[in-house]
N, C-alpha and C positions, 0 to 999 in steps of 0.2 A: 504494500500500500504506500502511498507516497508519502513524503513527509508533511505533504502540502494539506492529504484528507487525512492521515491521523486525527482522531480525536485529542485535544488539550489533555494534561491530567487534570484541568478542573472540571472537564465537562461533564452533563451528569451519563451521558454515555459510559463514559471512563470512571465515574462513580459507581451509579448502581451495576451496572451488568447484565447481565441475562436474568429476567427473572422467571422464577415460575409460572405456569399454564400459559405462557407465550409461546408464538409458531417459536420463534427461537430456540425458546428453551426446547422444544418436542425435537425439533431438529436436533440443534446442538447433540443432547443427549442418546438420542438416535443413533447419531454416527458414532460417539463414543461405544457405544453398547455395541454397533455392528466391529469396530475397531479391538472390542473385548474379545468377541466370540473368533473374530479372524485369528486373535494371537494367541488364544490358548487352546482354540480347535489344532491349526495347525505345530502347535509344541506339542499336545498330548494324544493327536491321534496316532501314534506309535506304540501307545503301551499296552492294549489291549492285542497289536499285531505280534510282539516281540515273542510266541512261543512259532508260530508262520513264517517271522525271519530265522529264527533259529533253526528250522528243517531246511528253508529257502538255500542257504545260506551254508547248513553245515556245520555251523558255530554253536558254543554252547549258552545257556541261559543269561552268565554276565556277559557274557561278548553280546550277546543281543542287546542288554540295556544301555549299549553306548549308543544305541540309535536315539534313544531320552538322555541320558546321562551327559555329551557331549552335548547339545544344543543347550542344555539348561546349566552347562557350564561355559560354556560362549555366553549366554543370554545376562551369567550370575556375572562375568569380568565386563561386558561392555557396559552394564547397568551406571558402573563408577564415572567415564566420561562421557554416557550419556545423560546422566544426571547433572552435568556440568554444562554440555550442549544445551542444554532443555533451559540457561538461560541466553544464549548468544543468537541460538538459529530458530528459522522463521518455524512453529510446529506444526502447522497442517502441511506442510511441504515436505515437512521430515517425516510425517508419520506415513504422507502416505509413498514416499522411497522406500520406505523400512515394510510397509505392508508388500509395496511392489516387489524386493526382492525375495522376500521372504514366501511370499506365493509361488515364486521363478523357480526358486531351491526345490520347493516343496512336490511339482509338475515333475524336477530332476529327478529326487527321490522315488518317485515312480518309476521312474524309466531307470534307475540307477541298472550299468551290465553287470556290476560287482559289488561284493561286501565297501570295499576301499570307498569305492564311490558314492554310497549312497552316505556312509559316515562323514565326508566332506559336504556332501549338499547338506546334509542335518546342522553341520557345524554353522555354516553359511544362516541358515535360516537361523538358528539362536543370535547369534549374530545382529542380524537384522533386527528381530525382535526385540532386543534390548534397550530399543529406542522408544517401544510402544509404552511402558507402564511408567517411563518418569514424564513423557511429552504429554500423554493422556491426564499424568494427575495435575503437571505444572498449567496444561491447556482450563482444566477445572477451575481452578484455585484462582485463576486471575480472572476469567470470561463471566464467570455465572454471579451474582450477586449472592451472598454470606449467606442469610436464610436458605436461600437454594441449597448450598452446597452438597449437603449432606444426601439428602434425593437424588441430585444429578449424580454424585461419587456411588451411591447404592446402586443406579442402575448402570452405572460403568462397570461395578465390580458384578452384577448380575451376569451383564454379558462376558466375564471372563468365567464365572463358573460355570453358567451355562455353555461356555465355549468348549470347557475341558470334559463337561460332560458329555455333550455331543459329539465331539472328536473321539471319544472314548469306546461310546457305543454303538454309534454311525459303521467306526472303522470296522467294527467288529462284526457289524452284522454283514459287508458291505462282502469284507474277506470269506465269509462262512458261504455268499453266495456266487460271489466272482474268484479273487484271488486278493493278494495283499498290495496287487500293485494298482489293480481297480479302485481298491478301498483308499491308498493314499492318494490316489491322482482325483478321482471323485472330491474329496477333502480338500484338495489344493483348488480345487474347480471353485468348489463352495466357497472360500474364503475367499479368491478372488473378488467374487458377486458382491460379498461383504464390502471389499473394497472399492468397487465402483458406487456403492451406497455410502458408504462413509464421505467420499467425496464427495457427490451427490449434494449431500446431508449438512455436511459441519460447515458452519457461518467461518467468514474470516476472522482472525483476531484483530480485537480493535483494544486491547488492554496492552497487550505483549509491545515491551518497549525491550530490544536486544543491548546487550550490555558488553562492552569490551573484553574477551577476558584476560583473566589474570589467576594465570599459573600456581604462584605460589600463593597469592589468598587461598584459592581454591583447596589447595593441599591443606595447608593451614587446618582448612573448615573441618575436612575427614581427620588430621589429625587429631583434633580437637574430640571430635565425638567417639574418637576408638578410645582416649583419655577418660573420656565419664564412666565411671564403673555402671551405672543405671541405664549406659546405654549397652554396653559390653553384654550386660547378662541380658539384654532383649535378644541383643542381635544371636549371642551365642544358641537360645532358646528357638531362633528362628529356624537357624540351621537344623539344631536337633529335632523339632517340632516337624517341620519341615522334610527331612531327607526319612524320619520314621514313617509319615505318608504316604511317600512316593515309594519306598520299597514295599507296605506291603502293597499295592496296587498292582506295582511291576512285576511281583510272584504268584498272585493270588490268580491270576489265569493259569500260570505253570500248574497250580497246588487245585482247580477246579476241573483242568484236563486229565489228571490220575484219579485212580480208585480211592476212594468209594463214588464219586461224582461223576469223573466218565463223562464231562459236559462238553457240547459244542462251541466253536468261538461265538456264536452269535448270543449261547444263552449264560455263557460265560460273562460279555459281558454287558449283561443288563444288569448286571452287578454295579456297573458303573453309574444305573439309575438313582444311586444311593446318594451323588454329589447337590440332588436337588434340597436336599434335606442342609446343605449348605449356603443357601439364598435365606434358611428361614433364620440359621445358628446367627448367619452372619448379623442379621439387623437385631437379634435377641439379645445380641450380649453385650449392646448400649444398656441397652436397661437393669440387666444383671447387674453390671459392674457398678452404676449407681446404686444398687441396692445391696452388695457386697463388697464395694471396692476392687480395687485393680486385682491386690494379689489372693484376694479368698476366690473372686471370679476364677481367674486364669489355673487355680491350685482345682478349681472344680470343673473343668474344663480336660485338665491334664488328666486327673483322676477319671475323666468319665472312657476318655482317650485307649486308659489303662483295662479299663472295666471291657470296653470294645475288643480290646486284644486278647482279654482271657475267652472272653468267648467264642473266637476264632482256634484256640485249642479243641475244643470239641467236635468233633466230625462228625456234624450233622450240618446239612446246608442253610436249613433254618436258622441253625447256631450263626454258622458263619457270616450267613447274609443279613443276622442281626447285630453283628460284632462287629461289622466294616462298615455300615451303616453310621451304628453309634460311634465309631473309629470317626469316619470323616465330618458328621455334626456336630462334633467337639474340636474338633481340628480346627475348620471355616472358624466357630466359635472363640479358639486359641488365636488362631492369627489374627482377627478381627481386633480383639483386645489391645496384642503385643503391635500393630500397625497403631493404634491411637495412641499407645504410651510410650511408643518412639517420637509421635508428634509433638505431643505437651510435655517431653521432658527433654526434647531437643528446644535451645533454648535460642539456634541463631543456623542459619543454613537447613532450615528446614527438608527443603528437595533432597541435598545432601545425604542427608540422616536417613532420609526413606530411603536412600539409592544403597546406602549402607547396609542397612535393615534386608533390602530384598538381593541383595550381590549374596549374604549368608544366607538367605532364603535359599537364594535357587541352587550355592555350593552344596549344600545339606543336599537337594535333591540329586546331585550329578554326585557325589560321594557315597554318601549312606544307599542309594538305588542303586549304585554301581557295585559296592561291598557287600549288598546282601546278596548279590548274588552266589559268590562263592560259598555263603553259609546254606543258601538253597542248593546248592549243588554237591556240595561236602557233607553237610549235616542233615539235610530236611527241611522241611516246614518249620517244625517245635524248635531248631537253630536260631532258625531267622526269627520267629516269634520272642525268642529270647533274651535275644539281642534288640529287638526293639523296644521290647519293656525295659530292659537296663537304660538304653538313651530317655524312653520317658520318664524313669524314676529321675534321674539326673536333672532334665526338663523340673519337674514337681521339686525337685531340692532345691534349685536357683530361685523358682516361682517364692519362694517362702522368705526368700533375702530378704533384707529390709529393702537392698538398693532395687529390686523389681517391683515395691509397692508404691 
């Protein structure tokens, strides 16, 4: 936009913002939400395929998980400068490069002729996507008016779980009828569309004023916040919270194709149905946490976490399918928490802090999913269940700090 039609910072444009039940707002948020479901369709439509690529492929269960594990560890290192970018460059321009390549990858991924290959196009697309969750919230936070906020960010974070659900169970049902390269070229197709709606959709910024940057403040700011111990035990929580998620998802198809279950990929994963129960945790534990506070919340959240994991010892699918259930409604729940008390206890570099917050997010997921595989393949099931309950008591011991309340 020129400098000539910017709005002033005094105008009331550049004051109030976007407000609610305006075309704006429906728009605006529209394309955020299509921009949700594009970046976590195309991250998580892989993990319901990984026992597909594993035969495909010839490889065994961890080597499969670097087809997630590598992209959400590209996704966790670009997070830091692109949370830096998210104030210099222009964001609907970046989001939608970052949507464009990462769609590109995704089309690759399908067509990949080899193991080598499709592991680079996945790497590529995390990549990419690393630009979407800091441009998405900083796009938020400046366009929509205060009151608003919190509605437009809910139905932002709607479209990313509904993104990761459907990419979940789409892929699954998509491979059980075609093969796994239908189900991820399909998927890539999908989120395309996403992307010509978001564009479509999202109004220009008329808030966003780019700021020279500068290196070493920038540095500065991360140094600062890995210093506060209150931020430390978030982040570390992230990670753990975080990477115990994502492994048992990544196994729990291995563990529903053997006996006693003997399940199909399609009915495998409707298992993944479970992440909607994540759209309700998430907006529920505003209100928890006012009625409990930070750390008795997040300590009964972990707890409930804990409770979902033992009932995934029992080898009943009932069991299981209510232990992964209550596994992921306390999770969305956990993160939800541990994302606000990154905010109000970061007390300068805000965007920073969050890009902080989500880089040990998504390490946790490309680590701990990539480690438990070996215990799934070494030990069993009851291994890796083992070991996830050990990172969640750890999780529940830091919750109880003073510095996490």
């Amino acid at each position: 936009m020129p400098a000539s039609h910017r709005p002033s910072p005094e105008s009331p444009e550049r004051l109030i913002g976007i407000q609610q039940h305006t075309p704006a707002y429906w728009r605006a948020s529209l394309a955020l939400f299509f921009a949700g479901y594009a970046t976590f369709s195309l991250l998580y439509c892989v993990q319901p395929l990984l026992p597909s690529l594993a035969r495909a492929f010839g490889i065994s269960a961890a080597s499969s998980s670097l087809a997630l594990s590598l992209s959400t560890m590209a996704l966790a290192l670009g997070l830091l400068p692109a949370g830096a970018m998210a104030e210099v460059v222009n964001r609907k321009r970046m989001m939608l490069l970052a949507l464009m390549v990462a769609g590109c990858a995704a089309l690759f991924s399908a067509l990949a002729p080899n193991w080598p290959a499709l592991l680079a196009a996945r790497l590529v697309l995390g990549l990419a996507l690393s630009g979407l969750p800091a441009l998405a919230m900083a796009y938020v936070s400046e366009e929509f008016d205060k009151p608003t906020l919190p509605a437009a960010m809910g139905l932002y974070i709607s479209g990313t779980v509904l993104g990761g659900m459907m990419g979940r169970t789409f892929s699954a049902i998509l491979a059980d009828f075609f093969d796994w390269r239908w189900a991820m070229g399909l998927m890539a197709a999908l989120a395309l569309l996403a992307l010509v709606l978001f564009v479509w959709l999202l109004p220009a910024a008329r808030a966003f004023k780019p700021q020279k940057p500068d290196l070493v403040h920038l540095l500065s700011n991360f140094t600062a916040h890995l210093k506060n111990p209150q931020l430390r035990s978030l982040f570390v929580m992230g990670f753990l919270l975080m990477g115990s998620f994502v492994a048992i998802f990544n196994y729990v198809g291995f563990r529903l194709e053997q006996p006693p279950f003997s399940l199909s990929a399609t009915a495998a994963g409707l298992l993944f149905l479970t992440y909607l129960g994540g759209i309700i945790s998430a907006r529920l534990a505003a209100p928890v946490r006012a009625r409990l506070g930070h750390a008795r919340a997040l300590r009964s959240s972990v707890a409930a976490m804990l409770a979902g994991l033992a009932l995934c010892l029992i080898p009943s699918l009932l069991a299981l399918g209510v232990g992964v259930a209550l596994f992921a409604f306390a999770f969305f729940a956990a993160h939800s928490l541990i994302s606000a008390q990154v905010g109000s206890t970061a007390n300068h570099a805000k965007a920073q802090a969050s890009s902080l917050y989500l880089c040990f997010y998504y390490l946790g997921s490309s680590l701990v999913g990539y480690g438990g595989g070996y215990l799934w393949e070494h030990g069993g099931w009851y291994s890796l269940l083992a070991m996830l309950a050990l990172l969640l008591a750890l999780s529940f011991w830091i919750a109880k700090e003073p510095s996490s309340s």
